[in-house]
C-alpha positions as CSV (number, residue, x, y, z in Angstrom):
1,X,54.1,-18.9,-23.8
2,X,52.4,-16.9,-21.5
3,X,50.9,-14.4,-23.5
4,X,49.5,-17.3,-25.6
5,X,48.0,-18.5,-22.8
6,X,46.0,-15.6,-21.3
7,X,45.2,-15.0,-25.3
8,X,43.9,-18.4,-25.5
9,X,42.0,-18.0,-21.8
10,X,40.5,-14.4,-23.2
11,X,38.8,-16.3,-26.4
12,X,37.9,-19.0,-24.2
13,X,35.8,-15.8,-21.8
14,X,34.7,-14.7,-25.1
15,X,33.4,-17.2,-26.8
16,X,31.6,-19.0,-24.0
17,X,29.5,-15.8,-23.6
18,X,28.8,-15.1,-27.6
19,X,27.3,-18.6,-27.7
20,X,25.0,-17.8,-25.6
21,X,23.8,-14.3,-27.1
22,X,21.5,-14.1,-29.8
23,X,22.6,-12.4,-33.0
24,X,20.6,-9.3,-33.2
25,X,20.2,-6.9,-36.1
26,X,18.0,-4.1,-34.9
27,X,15.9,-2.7,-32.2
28,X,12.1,-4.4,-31.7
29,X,9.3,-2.7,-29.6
30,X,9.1,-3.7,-25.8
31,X,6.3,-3.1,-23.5
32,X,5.9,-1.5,-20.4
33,X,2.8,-1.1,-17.9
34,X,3.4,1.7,-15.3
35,X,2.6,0.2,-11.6
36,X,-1.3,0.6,-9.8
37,X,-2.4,1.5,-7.0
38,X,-5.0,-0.6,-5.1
39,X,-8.5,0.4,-5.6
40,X,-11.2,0.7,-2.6
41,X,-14.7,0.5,-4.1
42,X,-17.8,0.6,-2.1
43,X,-19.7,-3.0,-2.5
44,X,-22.1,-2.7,-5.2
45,X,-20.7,0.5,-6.6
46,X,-18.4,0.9,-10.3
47,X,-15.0,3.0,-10.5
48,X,-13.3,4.3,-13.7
49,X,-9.5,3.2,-13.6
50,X,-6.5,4.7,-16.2
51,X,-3.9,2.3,-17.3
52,X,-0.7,3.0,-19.1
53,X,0.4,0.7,-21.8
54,X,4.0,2.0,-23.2
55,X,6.1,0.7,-26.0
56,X,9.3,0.9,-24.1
57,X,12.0,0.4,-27.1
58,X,15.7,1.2,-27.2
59,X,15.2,3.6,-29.4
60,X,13.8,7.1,-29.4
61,X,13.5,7.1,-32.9
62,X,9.6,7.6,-34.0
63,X,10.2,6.7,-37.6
64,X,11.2,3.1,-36.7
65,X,9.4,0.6,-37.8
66,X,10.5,-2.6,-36.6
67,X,9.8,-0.8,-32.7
68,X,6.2,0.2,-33.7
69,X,3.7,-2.3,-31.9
70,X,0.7,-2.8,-34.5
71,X,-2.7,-4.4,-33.5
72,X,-2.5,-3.3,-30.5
73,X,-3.8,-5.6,-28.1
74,X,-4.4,-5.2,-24.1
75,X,-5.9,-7.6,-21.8
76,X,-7.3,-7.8,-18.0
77,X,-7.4,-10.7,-15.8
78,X,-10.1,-10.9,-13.4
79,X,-8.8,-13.2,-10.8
80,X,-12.2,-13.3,-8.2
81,X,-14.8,-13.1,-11.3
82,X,-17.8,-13.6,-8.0
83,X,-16.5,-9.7,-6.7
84,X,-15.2,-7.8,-9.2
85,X,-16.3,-7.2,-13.4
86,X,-15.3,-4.8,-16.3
87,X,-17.0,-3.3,-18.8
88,X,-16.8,-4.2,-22.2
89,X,-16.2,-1.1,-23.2
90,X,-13.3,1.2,-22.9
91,X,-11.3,4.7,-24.3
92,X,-8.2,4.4,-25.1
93,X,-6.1,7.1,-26.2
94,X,-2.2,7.6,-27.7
95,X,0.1,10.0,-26.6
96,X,3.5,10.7,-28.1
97,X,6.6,10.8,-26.0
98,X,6.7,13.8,-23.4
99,X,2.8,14.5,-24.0
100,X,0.6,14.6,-21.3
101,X,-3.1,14.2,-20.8
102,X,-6.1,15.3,-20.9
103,X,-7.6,13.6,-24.1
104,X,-7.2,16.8,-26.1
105,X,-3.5,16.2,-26.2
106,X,-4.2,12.8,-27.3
107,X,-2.6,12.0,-30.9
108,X,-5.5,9.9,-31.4
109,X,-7.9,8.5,-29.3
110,X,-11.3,6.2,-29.4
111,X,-13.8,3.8,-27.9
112,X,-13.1,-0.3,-28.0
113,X,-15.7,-2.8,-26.9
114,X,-14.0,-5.9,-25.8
115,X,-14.9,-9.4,-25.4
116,X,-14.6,-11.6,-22.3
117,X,-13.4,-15.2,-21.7
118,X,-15.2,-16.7,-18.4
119,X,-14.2,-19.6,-16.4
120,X,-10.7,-19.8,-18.0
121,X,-7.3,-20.9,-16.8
122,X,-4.4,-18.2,-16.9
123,X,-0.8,-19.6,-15.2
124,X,0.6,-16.8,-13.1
125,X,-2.1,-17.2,-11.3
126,X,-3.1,-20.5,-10.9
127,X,-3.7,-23.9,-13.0
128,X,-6.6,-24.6,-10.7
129,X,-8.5,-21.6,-9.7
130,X,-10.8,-20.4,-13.0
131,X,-10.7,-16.5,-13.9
132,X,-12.2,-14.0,-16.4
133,X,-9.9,-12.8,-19.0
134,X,-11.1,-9.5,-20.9
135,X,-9.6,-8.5,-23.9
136,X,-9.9,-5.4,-26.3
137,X,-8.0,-5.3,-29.4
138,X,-7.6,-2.1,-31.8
139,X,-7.6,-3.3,-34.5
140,X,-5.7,-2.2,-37.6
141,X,-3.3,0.6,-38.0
142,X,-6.2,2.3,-40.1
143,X,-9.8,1.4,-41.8
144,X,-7.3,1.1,-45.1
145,X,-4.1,0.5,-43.7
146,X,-3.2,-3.0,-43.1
147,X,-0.3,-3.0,-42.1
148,X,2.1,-0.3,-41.0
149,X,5.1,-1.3,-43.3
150,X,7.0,2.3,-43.6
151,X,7.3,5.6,-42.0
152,X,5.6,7.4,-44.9
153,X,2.8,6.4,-44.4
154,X,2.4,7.7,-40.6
155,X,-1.0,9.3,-39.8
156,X,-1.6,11.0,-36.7
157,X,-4.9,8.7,-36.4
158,X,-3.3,5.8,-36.6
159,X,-3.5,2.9,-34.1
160,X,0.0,1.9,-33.4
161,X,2.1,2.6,-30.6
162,X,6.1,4.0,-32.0
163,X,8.8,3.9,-29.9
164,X,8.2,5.5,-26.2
165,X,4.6,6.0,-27.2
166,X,1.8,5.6,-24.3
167,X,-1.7,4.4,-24.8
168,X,-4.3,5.2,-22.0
169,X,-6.7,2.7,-21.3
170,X,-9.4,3.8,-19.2
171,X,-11.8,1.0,-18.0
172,X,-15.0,0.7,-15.6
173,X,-14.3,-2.0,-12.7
174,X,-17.6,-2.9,-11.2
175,X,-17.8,-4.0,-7.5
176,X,-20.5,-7.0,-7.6
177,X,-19.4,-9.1,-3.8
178,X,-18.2,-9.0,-0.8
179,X,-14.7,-10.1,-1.2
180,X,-11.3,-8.7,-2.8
181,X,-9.9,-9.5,-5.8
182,X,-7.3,-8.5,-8.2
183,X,-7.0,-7.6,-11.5
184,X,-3.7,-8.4,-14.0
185,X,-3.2,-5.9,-17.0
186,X,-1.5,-7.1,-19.9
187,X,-0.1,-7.1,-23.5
188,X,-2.1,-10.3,-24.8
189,X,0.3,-12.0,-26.4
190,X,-0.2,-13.5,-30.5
191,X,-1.0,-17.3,-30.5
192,X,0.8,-18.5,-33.2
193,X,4.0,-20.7,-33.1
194,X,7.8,-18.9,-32.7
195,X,9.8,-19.7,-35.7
196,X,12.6,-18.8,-36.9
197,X,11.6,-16.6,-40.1
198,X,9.0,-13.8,-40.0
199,X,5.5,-14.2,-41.4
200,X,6.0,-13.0,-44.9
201,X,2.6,-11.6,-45.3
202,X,-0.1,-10.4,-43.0
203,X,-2.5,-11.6,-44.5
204,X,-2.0,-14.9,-43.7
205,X,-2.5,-14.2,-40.2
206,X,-6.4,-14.3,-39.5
207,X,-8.2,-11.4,-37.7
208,X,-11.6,-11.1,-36.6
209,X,-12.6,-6.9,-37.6
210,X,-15.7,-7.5,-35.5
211,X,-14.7,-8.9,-31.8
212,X,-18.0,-7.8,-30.2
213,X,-19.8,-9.9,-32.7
214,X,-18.9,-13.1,-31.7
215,X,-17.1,-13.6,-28.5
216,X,-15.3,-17.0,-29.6
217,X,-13.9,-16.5,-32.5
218,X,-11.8,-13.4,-31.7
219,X,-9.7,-16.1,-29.0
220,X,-8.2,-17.7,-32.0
221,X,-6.7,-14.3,-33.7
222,X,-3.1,-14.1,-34.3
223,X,-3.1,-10.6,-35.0
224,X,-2.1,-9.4,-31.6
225,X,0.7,-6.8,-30.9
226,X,2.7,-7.3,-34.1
227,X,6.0,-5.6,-35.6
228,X,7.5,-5.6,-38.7
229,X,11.0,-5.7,-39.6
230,X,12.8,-5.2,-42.4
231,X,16.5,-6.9,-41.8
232,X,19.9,-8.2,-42.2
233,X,20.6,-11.4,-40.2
234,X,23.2,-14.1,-40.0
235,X,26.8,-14.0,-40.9
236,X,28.2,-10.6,-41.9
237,X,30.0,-12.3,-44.7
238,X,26.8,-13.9,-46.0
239,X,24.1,-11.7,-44.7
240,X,20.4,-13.1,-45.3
241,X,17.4,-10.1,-45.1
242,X,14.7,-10.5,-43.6
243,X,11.3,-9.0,-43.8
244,X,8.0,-9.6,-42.2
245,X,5.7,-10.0,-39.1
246,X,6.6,-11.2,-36.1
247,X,4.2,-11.4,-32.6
248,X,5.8,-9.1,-29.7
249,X,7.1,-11.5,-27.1
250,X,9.2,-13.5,-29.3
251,X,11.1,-10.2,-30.0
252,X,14.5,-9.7,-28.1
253,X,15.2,-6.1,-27.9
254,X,18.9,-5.5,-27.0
255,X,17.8,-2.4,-25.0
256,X,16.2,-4.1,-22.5
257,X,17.9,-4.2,-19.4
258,X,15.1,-7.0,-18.5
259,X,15.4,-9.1,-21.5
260,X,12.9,-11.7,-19.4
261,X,10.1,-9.2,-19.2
262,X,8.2,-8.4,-22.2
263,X,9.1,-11.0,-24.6
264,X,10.0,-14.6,-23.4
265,X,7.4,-16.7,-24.0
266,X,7.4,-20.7,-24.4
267,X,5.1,-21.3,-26.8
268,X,3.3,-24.4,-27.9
269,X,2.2,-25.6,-31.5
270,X,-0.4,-23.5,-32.7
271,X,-3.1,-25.8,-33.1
272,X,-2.6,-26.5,-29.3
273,X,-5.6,-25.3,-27.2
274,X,-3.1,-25.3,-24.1
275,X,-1.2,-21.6,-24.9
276,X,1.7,-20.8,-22.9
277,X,0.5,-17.6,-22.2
278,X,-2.1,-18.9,-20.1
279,X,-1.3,-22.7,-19.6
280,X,2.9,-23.1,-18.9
281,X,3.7,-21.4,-15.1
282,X,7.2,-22.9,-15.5
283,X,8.5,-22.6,-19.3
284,X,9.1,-18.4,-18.4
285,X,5.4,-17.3,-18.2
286,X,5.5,-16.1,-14.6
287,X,7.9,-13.4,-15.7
288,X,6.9,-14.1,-19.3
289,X,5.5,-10.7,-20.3
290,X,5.0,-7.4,-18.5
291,X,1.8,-7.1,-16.2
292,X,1.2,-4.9,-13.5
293,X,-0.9,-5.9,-10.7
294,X,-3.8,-4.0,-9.1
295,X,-5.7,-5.0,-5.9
296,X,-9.4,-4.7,-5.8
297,X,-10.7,-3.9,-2.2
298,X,-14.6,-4.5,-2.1
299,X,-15.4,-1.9,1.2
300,X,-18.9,-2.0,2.9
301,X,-20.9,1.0,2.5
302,X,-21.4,4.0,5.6
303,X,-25.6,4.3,5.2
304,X,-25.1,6.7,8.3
305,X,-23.1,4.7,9.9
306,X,-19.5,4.1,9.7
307,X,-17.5,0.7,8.0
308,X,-14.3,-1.3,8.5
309,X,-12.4,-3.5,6.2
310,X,-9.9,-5.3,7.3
311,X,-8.0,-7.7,4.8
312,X,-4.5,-9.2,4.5
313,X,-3.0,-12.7,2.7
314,X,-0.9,-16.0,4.0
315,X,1.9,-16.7,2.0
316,X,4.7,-19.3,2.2
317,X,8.2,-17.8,3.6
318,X,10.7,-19.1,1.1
319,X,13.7,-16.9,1.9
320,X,12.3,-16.8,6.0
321,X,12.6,-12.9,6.2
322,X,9.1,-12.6,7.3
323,X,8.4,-10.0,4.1
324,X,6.2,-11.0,1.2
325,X,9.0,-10.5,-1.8
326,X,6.9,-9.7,-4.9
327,X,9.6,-9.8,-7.2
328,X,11.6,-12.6,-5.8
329,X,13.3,-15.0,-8.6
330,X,11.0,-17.7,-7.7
331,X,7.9,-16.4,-6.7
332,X,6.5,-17.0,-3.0
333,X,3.1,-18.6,-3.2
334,X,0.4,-17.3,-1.2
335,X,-1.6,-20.6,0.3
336,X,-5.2,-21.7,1.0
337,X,-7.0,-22.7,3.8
338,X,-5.5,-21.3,6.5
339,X,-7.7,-20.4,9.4
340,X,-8.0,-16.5,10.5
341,X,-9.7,-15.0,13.1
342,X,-10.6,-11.6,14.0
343,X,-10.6,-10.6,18.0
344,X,-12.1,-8.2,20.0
345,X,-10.0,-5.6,22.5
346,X,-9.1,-8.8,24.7
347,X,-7.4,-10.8,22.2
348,X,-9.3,-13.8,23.2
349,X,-13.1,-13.1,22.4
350,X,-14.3,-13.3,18.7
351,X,-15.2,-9.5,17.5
352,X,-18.8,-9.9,16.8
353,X,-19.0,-11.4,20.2
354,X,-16.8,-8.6,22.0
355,X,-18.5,-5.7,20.4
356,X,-22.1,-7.6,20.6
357,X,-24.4,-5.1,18.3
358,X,-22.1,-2.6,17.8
359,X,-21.6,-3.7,13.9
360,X,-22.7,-5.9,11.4
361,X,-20.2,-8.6,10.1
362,X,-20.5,-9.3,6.3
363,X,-19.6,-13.1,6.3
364,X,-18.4,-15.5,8.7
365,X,-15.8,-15.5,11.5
366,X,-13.0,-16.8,11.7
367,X,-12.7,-17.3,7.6
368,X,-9.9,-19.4,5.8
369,X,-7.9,-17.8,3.5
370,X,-8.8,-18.4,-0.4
371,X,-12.6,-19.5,0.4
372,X,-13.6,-15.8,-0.4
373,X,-12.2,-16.3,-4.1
374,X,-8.5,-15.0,-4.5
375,X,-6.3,-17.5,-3.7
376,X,-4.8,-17.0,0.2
377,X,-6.6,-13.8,1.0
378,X,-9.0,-13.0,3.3
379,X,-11.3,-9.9,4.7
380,X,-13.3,-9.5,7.3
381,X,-16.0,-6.5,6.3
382,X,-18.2,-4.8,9.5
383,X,-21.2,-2.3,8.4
384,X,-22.8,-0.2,10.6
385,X,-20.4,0.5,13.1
386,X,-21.7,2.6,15.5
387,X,-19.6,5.7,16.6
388,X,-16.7,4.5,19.2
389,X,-13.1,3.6,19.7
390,X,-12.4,-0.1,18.4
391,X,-9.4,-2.5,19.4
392,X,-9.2,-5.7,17.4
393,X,-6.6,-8.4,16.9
394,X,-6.1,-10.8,14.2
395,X,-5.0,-14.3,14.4
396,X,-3.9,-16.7,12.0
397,X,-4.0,-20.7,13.5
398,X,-0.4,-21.6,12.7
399,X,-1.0,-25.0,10.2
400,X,0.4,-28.0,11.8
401,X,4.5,-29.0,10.8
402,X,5.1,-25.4,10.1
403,X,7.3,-22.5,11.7
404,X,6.0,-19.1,11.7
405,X,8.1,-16.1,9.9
406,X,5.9,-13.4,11.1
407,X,3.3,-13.0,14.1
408,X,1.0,-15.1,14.1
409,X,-1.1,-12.1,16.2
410,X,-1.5,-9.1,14.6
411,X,-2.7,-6.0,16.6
412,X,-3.9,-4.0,18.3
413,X,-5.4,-2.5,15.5
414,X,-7.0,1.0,17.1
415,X,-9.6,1.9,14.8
416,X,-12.0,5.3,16.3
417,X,-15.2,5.9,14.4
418,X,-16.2,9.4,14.9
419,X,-18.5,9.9,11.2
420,X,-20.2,8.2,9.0
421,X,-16.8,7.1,7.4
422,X,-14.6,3.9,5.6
423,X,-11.9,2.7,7.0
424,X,-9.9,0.3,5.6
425,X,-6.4,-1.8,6.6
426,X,-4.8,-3.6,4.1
427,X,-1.9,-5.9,4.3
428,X,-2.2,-7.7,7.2
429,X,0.1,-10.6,6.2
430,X,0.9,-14.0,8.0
431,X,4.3,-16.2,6.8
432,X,5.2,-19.4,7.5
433,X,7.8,-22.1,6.3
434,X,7.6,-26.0,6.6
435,X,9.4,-27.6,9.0
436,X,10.8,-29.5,6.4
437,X,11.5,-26.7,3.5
438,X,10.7,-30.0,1.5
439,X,7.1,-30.4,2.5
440,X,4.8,-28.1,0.8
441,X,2.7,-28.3,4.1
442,X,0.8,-25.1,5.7
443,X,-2.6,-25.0,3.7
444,X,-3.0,-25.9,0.6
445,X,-0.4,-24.8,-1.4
446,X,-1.6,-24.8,-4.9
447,X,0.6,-26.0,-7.7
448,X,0.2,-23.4,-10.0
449,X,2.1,-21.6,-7.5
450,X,5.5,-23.8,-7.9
451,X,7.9,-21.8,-10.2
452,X,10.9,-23.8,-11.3
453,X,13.5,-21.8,-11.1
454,X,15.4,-21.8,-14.3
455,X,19.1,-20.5,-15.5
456,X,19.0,-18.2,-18.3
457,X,21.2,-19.1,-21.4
458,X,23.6,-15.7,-20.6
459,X,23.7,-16.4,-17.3
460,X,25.0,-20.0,-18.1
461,X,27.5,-18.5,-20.6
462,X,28.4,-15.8,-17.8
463,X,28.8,-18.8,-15.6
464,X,31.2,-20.9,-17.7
465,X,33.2,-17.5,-18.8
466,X,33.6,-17.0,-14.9
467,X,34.9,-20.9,-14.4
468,X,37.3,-20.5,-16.9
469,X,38.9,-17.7,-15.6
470,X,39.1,-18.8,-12.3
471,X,40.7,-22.1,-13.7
472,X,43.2,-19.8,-15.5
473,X,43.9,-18.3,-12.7
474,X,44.8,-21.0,-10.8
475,X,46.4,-22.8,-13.5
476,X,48.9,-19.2,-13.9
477,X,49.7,-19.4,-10.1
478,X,50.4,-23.1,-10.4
479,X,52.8,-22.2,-13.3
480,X,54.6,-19.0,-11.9
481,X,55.5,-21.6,-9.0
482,X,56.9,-23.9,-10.7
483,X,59.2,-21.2,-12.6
C-alpha cells in the first residue's frame, strides 16, 4: 500500500510539471546582446559605438538550420530624441564562433542604411514619454537566396547568423543637447500573429528590399529575424512534421537557461497597430526580448578651460535596500519630478551662487528629474571652470508622504581642476518608498513603469509538484502514526 502510494505521489510530481512544459522537438536560435558601457560625448560632438548581436543557441552545430536567424534585423531605441541621434547608416559584420575582429576576419561584412520611427511609443520604457526607434534590417540571406532552407547551400557571404555566430554593428551616436539619454539595442521582433503552425512559405510574408526608400512602409515587414524548421511534433505515437517559418521570439529554445529572455512575446492580432513589442509593459515585454542598455552622457566641452558633469536618477525603493536593482523581477521605476539641487562647499548655498564666476552652468538650478528628457534623470553641466579645488553637494527635496532609502544629501563631491580637462560623476542616485507602499506617491510615477508581476507556467507546475509532495508527506507521517 505504501509503495502505491509514493508511486501514485511521484506521477502526481510528474505530471503536474509535464503540463506545464512545452513539447519541444529541436533547438531554435536565441539571441544575445553583450552588455555597454556608458558613453561620455562632448555636446555637439558624434562617437562610433560597436555592438554585439549573438545567436546564442543550444547548439554548437553550424549546419543547423532551425538555429540559423535569417533577415537579420537589429533595432536602437532613442529614449531622449532632443540629446542624442544615429545615423542612418551603419557596418555590420559576421563573425563565426571563436573569431575575432578586425573586419578582415569578418566572414562577411557590409554597409546598411536604416530607417527611423520618430515620436513613437516603445513599453519598457514608457507608454507616455515619445522616443525614436531606428531600425536596420539585412535583408535576405543572399541577392538570390530567399530563404536559407538547408545547409548546402551555406555561403560564406551570406547574411544569416548560425548558431554562436556574432554580428558587429557599428553605429555613429551623435550628441545634439545638453542632457543625457539612453539608448536600447535590440533584436526587432516580426509583427505577425503567434500561431500554432509555421508559415509554410516565405513568400507570403511581405518584405520591403528597399527600406531607405520609403520610411513607412518598412514598419509593416514581417520578415524580421526568422528561422526555419523542419520538424516532428506532437505525440510520438502519431508524430505530425512540421516545416516552415517562424519569427524569433515565439521560439522556445530548450537551451536557454532564461527561457523569458529572447523569445516571450504577447503578441496582438496582426492587423493591430498596438504591437506588443512596443505597446504591452505587462503581457512579458519588459523582459520580453534581450536588450542591453547603454547610457548616453552629453559632457560640456574644455575650450581652455575645464568642465563638470554631474548626473544621477530618483528611483522608487521597492525592496527598501537603498540600491537601484536593474534586474529585479519587477522592475523599480525611476520617477519624475522630483526636485534636485546642486550646493556649493557649505551645503547650504546654491553652486552658481557659491562659486559666483568661477563656471558657467548649462541650464537651470535646482532641476527636477525627467524635465531634461529621460524619464527621472537629471544633470547639472558647468563650462568653463576655471582652475581650483571644488566641493559641491547634491540635494534631492524628499517628496511629501515618502521615506527616504538613501541620502537625501549626497557629497562632498571634491572635484580639483588643474587642466583644461572633463570630469564627469555618474550615478548619483536618490531612493525613496511611500509611506504607504500602496500609494504610488514621490513624483510622478509614470505608469508605463508598473510591471505586473506574473508567475510563469513552470513555475506554477513547480509550485503545485512542490504542494503535493509536501501534502504527501504529511499524509505518510499521519499514516506511519496511526500504524
Amino acid at each position: 500500500m505504501k509503495r502505491r502510494i509514493k508511486f501514485f505521489i511521484l506521477l502526481i510530481s510528474i505530471l503536474s510539471i509535464s503540463l506545464f512544459l512545452p513539447f519541444i522537438a529541436n533547438a531554435a536560435p536565441s539571441s544575445k546582446i553583450d552588455e555597454l558601457d556608458p558613453n561620455f560625448i562632448t555636446i555637439n560632438t558624434s562617437q562610433t559605438e560597436e555592438i554585439n548581436f549573438t545567436n546564442s543557441a543550444g547548439t554548437t552545430n553550424l549546419d543547423d538550420v532551425a538555429s540559423t536567424i535569417q533577415y537579420i534585423t537589429l533595432a536602437a531605441t532613442v529614449e531622449n530624441p532632443s540629446s542624442a541621434s544615429i545615423e542612418l547608416s551603419a557596418n555590420w559584420a559576421i563573425y563565426e564562433p571563436g573569431t575575432l575582429p578586425p573586419d578582415s576576419n569578418a566572414r562577411t561584412k557590409g554597409t546598411v542604411v536604416g530607417y527611423k520611427s520618430e515620436n513613437v511609443i516603445y513599453a519598457p520604457y514608457s507608454l507616455t514619454t515619445n522616443v525614436d526607434i531606428y531600425t536596420w534590417n539585412l535583408g535576405k540571406p543572399s541577392g538570390t537566396l530567399e530563404g536559407y532552407t538547408a545547409s548546402s547551400q551555406f555561403a560564406a557571404d551570406l547574411k544569416i547568423l548560425r548558431p554562436h555566430e556574432y554580428l558587429i554593428l557599428t553605429i555613429t551616436i551623435n550628441c545634439i543637447g545638453n542632457e543625457d539619454s539612453a539608448i536600447d539595442f535590440f533584436f526587432r521582433g516580426s509583427e505577425f500573429a503567434p500561431t500554432s503552425v509555421p508559415i509554410t512559405s516565405i513568400g507570403t510574408l511581405s518584405y520591403d528590399d528597399n527600406p531607405e526608400e520609403d520610411i513607412s512602409d518598412p514598419e509593416k515587414t514581417q520578415r524580421m529575424n526568422l528561422f526555419y524548421q523542419d520538424t516532428v511534433v506532437g505525440n510520438p505515437s502519431n508524430p505530425t512534421r512540421q516545416i516552415g517559418w517562424w519569427p524569433l521570439h515565439n521560439s522556445l529554445d530548450p537551451y536557454d537557461a532564461g527561457i523569458n529572455d529572447g523569445h516571450a512575446f504577447k503578441q496582438s492580432a496582426p492587423n493591430d497597430p498596438l504591437k506588443s513589442w512596443t505597446i504591452d509593459p505587462l503581457g512579458g515585454t519588459q523582459g520580453g526580448f534581450s536588450k542591453t542598455r547603454k547610457m548616453v552622457h552629453q559632457i560640456p566641452p574644455v575650450n581652455g578651460y575645464g568642465s563638470i558633469h554631474l548626473c544621477g536618477f530618483k528611483f522608487r525603493d521597492l525592496n527598501t535596500n537603498g540600491i537601484f536593482d536593474v534586474d529585479a523581477i519587477i522592475p523599480e521605476p525611476k520617477i519624475d519630478g522630483v526636485t534636485i539641487t546642486l550646493l556649493g562647499a557649505d551645503g547650504e548655498t546654491l553652486a552658481q551662487d557659491y562659486y559666483s564666476g568661477d563656471f558657467t552652468l548649462l541650464g537651470s538650478n535646482p532641476v527636477e528629474t525627467g524635465e531634461g528628457g529621460l524619464i527621472g534623470h537629471y544633470c547639472f553641466n558647468l563650462e568653463n571652470v576655471e582652475l581650483g579645488s571644488y566641493t559641491f553637494f547634491i540635494r534631492e527635496t524628499l517628496p511629501e508622504g515618502t521615506i527616504p532609502t538613501t541620502p537625501i544629501i549626497i557629497g562632498p563631491i571634491e572635484i580639483n581642476i588643474d587642466t583644461s580637462e572633463q570630469v564627469t560623476i555618474s550615478g548619483n542616485i536618490f531612493g525613496n518608498i511611500p509611506l504607504d507602499p500602496r500609494d504610488p506617491v514621490g513624483g510622478t510615477l509614470l505608469p508605463a513603469d508598473l510591471v505586473q508581476l506574473t508567475i510563469s507556467w513552470m513555475n506554477l507546475g513547480i509550485l503545485i509538484s512542490l504542494i503535493t509532495i509536501g501534502l504527501a508527506m504529511a499524509g505518510k507521517k499521519k499514516y506511519s502514526g496511526s500504524t
